[in-house]
C-alpha positions as CSV (number, residue, x, y, z in Angstrom):
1,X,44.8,77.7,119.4
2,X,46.8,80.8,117.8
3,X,45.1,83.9,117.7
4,X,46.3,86.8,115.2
5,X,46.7,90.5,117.0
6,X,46.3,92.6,113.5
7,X,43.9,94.7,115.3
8,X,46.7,95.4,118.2
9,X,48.8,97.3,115.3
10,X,49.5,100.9,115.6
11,X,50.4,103.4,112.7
12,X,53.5,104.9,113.4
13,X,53.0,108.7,112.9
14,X,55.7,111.0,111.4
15,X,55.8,114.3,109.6
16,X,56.3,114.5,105.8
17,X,59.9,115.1,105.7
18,X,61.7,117.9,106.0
19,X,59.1,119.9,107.4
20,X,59.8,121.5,110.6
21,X,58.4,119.4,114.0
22,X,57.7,120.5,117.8
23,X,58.8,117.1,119.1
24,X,61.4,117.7,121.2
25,X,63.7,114.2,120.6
26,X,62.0,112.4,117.2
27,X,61.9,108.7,117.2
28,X,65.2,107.7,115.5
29,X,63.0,106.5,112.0
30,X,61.4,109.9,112.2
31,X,64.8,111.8,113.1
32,X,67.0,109.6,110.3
33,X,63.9,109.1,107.9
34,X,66.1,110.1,104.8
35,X,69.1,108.2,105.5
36,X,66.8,105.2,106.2
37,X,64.8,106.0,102.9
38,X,68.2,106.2,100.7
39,X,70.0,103.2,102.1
40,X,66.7,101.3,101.4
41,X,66.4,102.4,98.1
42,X,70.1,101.3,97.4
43,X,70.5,98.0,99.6
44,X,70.6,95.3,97.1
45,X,71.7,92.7,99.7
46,X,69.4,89.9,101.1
47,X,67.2,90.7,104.0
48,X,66.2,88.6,106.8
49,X,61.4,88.1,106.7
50,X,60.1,91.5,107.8
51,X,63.6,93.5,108.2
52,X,63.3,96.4,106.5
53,X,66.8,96.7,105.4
54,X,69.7,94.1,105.1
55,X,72.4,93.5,108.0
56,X,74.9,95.2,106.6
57,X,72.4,98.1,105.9
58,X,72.1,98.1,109.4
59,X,75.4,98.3,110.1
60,X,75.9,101.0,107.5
61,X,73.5,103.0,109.5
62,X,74.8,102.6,112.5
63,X,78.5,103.4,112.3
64,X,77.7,105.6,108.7
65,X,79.2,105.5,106.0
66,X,79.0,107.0,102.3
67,X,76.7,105.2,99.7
68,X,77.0,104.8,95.8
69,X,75.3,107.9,95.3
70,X,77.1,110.1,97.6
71,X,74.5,109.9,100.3
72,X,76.7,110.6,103.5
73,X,74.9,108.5,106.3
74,X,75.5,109.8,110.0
75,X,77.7,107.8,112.2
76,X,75.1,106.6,115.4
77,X,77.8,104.9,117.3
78,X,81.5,105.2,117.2
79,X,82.6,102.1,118.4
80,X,83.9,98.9,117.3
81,X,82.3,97.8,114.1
82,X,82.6,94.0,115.1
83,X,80.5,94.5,117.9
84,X,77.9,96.3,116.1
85,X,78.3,93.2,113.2
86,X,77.7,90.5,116.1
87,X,74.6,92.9,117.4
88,X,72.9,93.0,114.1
89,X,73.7,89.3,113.1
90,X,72.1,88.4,116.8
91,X,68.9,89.7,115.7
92,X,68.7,87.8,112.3
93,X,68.9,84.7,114.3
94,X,66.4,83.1,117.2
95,X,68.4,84.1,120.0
96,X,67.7,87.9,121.6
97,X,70.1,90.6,122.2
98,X,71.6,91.5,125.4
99,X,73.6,95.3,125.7
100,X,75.5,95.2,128.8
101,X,77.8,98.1,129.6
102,X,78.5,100.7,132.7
103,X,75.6,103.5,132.3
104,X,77.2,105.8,129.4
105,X,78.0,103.6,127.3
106,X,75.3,104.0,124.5
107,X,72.9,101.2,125.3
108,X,69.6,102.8,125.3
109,X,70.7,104.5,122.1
110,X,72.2,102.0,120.0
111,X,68.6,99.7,121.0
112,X,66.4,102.4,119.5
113,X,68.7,102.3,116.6
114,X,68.9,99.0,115.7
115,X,64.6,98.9,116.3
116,X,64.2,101.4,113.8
117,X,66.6,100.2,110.9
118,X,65.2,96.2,111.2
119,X,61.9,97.0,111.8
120,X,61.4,100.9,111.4
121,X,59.9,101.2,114.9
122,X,61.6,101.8,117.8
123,X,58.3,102.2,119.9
124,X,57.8,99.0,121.3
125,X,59.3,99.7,124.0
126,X,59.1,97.9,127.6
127,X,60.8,100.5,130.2
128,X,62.1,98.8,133.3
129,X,62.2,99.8,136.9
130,X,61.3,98.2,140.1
131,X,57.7,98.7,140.2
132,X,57.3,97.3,135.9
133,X,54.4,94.3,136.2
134,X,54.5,90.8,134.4
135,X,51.5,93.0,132.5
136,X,53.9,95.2,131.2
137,X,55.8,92.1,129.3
138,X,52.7,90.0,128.2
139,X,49.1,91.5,128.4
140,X,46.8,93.5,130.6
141,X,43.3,94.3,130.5
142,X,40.7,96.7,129.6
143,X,38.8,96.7,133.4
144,X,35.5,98.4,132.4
145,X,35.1,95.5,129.7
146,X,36.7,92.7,131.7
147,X,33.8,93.4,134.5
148,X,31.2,93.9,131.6
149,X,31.6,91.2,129.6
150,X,34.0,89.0,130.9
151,X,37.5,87.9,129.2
152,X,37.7,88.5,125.3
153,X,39.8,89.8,122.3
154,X,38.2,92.7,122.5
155,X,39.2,93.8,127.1
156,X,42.6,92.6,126.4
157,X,45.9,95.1,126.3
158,X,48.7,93.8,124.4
159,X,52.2,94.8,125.6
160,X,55.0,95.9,123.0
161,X,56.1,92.5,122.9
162,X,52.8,91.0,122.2
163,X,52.4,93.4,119.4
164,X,56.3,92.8,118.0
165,X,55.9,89.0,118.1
166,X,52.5,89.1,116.6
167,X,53.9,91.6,113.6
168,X,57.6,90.4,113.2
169,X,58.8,93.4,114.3
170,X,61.6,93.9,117.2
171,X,60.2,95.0,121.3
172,X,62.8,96.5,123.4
173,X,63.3,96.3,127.2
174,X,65.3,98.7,128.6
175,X,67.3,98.0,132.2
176,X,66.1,94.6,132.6
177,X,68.2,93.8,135.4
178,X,65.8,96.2,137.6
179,X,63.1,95.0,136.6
180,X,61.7,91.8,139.9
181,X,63.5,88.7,138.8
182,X,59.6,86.5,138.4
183,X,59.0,89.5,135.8
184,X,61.4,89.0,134.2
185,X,61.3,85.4,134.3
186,X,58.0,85.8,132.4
187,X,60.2,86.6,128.9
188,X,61.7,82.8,128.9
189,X,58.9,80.7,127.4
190,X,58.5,84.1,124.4
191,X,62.1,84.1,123.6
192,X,62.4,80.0,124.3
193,X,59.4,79.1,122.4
194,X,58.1,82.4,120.9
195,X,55.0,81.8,122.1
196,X,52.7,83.6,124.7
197,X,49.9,81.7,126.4
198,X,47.0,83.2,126.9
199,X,45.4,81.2,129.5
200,X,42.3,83.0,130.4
201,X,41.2,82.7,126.7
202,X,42.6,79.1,125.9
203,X,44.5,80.5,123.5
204,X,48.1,82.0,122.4
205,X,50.4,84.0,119.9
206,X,52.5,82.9,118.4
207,X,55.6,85.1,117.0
208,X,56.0,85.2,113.2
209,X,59.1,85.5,111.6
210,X,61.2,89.0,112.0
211,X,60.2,89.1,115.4
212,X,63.3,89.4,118.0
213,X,64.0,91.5,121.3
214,X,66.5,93.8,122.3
215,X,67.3,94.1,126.2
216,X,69.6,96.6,127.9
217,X,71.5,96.1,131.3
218,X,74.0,98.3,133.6
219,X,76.9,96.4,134.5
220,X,76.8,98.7,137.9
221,X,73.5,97.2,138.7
222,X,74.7,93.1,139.3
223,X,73.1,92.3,142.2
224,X,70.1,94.5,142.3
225,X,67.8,91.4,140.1
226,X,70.5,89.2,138.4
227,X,69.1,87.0,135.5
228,X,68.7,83.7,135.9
229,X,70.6,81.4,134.0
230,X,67.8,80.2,132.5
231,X,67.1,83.4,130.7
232,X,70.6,84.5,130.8
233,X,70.6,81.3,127.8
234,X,68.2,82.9,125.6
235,X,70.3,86.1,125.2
236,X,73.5,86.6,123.1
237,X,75.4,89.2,125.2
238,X,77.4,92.4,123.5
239,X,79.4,94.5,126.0
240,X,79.0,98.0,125.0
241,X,82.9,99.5,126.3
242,X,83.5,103.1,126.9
243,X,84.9,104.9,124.3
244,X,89.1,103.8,124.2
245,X,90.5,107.0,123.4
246,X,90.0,110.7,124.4
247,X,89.3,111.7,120.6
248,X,86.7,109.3,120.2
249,X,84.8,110.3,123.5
250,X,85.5,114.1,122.2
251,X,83.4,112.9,118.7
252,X,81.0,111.2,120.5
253,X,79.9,114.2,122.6
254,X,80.1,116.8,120.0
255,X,78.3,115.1,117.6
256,X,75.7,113.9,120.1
257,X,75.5,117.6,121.8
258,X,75.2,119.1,118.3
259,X,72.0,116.7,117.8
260,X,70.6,118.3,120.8
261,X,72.1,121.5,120.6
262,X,70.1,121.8,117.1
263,X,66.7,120.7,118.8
264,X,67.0,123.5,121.0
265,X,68.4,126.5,119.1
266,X,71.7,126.5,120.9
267,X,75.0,128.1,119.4
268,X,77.0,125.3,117.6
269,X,79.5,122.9,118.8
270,X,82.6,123.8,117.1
271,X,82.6,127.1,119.1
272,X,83.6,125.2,122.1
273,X,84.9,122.2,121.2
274,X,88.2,123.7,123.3
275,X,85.9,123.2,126.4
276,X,84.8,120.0,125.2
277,X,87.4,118.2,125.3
278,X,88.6,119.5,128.7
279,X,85.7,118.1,130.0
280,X,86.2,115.0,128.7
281,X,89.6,114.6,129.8
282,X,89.1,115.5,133.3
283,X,86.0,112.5,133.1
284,X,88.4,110.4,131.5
285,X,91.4,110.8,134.6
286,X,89.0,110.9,137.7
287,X,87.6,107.3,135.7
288,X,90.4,106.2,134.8
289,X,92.2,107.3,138.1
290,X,95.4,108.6,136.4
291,X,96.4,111.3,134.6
292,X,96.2,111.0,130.4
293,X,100.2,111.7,130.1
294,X,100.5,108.5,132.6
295,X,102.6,110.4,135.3
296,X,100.2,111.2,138.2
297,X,97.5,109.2,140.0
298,X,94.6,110.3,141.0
299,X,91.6,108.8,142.8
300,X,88.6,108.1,141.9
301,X,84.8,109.6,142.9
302,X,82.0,108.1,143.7
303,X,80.3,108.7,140.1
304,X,80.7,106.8,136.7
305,X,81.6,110.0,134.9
306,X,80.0,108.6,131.6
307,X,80.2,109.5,128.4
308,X,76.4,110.6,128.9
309,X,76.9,112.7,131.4
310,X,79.6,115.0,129.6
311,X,77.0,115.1,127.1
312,X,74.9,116.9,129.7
313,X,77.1,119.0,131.0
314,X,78.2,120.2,127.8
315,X,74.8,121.1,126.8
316,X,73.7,122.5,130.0
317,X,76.8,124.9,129.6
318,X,76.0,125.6,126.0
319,X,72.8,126.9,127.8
320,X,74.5,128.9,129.9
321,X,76.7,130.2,127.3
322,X,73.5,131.2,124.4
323,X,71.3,132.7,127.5
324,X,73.0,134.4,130.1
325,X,76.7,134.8,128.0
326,X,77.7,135.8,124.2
327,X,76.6,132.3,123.0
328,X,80.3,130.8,122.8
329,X,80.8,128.0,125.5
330,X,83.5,128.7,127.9
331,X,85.4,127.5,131.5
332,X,83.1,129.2,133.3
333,X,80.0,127.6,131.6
334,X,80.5,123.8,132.2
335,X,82.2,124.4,135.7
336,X,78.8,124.1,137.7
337,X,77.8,121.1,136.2
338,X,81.4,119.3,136.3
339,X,80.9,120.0,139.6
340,X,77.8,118.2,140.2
341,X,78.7,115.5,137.9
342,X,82.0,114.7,139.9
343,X,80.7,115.2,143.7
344,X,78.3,112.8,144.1
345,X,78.7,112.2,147.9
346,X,79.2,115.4,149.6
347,X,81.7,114.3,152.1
348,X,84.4,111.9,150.1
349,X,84.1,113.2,146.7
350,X,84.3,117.0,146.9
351,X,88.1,116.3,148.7
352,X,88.8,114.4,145.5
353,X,87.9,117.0,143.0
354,X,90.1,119.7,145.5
355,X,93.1,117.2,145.1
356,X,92.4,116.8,141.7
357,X,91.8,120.8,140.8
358,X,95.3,121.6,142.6
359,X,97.6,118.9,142.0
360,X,96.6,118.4,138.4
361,X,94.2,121.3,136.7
362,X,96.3,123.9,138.5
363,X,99.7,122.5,137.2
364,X,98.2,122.8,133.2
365,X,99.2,126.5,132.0
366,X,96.7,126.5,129.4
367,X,93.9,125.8,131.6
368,X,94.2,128.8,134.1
369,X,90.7,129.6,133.0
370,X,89.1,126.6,133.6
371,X,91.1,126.3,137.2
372,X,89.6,129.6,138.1
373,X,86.1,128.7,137.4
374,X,86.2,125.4,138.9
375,X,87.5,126.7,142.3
376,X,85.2,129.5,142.0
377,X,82.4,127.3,141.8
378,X,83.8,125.1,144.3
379,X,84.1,127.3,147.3
């Protein structure tokens, strides 16, 4: 017996547009509502049941682009447009999505994106960690009325993929390789057979069409809860790669920090893009474990030195920089937090970031400023 979960829907709130919000990171339909409005209005191409804009909509969105009317849509990712095509395609077929990449690498991100330009939520949401229950996946229960009156429609809790299968809508599940391997287990027979039992009420739903999942995974965590093979099958996988050159990576942060930057009234990127691309390229050598001229080897820490976290440092020094300096973002500003970036483990990596400040920083003329903050906050 099916059973239909209309009640289980929830109205996705958002400000009229335009109008000035205290949330401090907006859902991505409520941050991007007018590019998502405008390529809507001017997508002519077929759509998939229940999407609400076409693949290559989607795509548009994602890696931007400028439409017939001169709308200029945002680039989201900066990364190769086949494997955004292959991501997008996934999800217009029965088979799930699986983002794999080193942390960094844009997973989380590029999930909530893709949720809210198929489905225009990005809010069903399934957050892994250790301690996530099967619950969490398929259903809970209301206690008070599960004691009361026993098991009904009315005591159960539908998870986000519950509610996206019973809408046609896309769930997410975020680091699904930490989540316990019999949790995760529980997602075969809903992405198999889109269906999930409900056994203490002899009945099940049943996903309707424009329902898919989209599941992230760190490549650094293999080993901690593998997949099985079994529901390794029911994902097609897209590897996510760090950006491949240091100008991407220096586009990536700066538009991503000036996102932030924005949200919390901090001076503007361009004023330190100098800084930002130092930053960048000493994460890029210490990663890479060579120097970005070829000539010198270096070795590498203990950290991934992601393209995330020179978004934080970058910001955390734009911080620095707007409250306790004359708002433009210097050496001196982003040393601290390269600092704590790159020297994970006391012991091993702070002698790698010495060797690297004085056989390579040091030898670079135009970065005396940055080698004298650096070993100032280093002593």
């Amino acid at each position: 017996m099916s059973v239909s979960v209309d009640a289980m829907s929830v109205e996705a709130s958002a400000s009229p547009e335009n109008e000035p919000t205290e949330e401090l990171r907006p859902h991505a339909e409520d941050a991007f509502a007018a590019e998502l409005t405008a390529l809507a209005a001017q997508d002519d191409r077929p759509r998939p049941a229940r999407w609400k804009l076409s693949p290559w909509a989607v795509a548009t969105y994602l890696l931007g682009g400028t439409l017939p009317d001169g709308t200029v849509i945002t680039p989201k990712y900066v990364g190769p447009r086949r494997l955004v095509e292959v991501a997008v395609t996934t999800l217009a077929t029965d088979r799930a999505l699986l983002l794999l990449g080193v942390p960094g690498t844009a997973k989380t991100w590029v999930s909530e994106h893709l949720a809210a330009a198929v489905s225009g939520d990005s809010t069903l949401l399934v957050q892994g960690t250790a301690g996530t229950p099967e619950e969490a996946i398929r259903y809970g229960w209301n206690y008070a009325q599960l004691l009361a009156n026993g098991p009904s429609r009315d005591a159960l809790v539908p998870s986000p993929v519950m509610r996206a299968m019973a809408q046609g809508m896309t769930a997410r599940v975020e680091e699904l390789t930490r989540i316990p391997a019999d949790v995760q287990d529980t997602l075969i027979t809903i992405l198999s057979e889109k269906t999930l039992p409900i056994p203490e009420l002899g009945q099940e739903v049943q996903a309707v069409r424009g329902f898919n999942l989209i599941a992230t995974a760190n490549d650094r965590d293999r080993g901690v809860n593998d997949l099985s093979s079994a529901l390794r099958r029911r994902f097609n996988t897209v590897v996510l790669p760090l950006p491949d050159s240091v100008e991407a990576e220096v586009d990536i942060v700066s538009r991503r920090v000036d996102q932030i930057g924005r949200s919390l009234d901090l001076p503007a990127v361009p004023e330190g893009v100098d800084e930002i691309r130092r930053v960048v390229t000493v994460f890029r050598e210490l990663r890479d474990g060579i120097t970005s001229d070829g000539r010198t080897k270096v070795k590498s820490p203990s950290g991934t030195l992601s393209t995330a976290e020179a978004i934080s440092v970058i910001t955390n020094g734009l911080a620095l920089a707007a409250h306790f300096g004359d708002g433009v973002l210097r050496a001196g500003d982003v040393a601290a937090g390269i600092l704590g970036a790159v020297v994970r483990d006391p012991a091993a990596d702070r002698v790698i970031w010495q060797e690297y400040l004085e056989a390579v920083v040091r030898e670079r003329h135009d970065w005396k400023d940055f080698y004298r903050a650096c070993r100032e906050v280093s002593a």
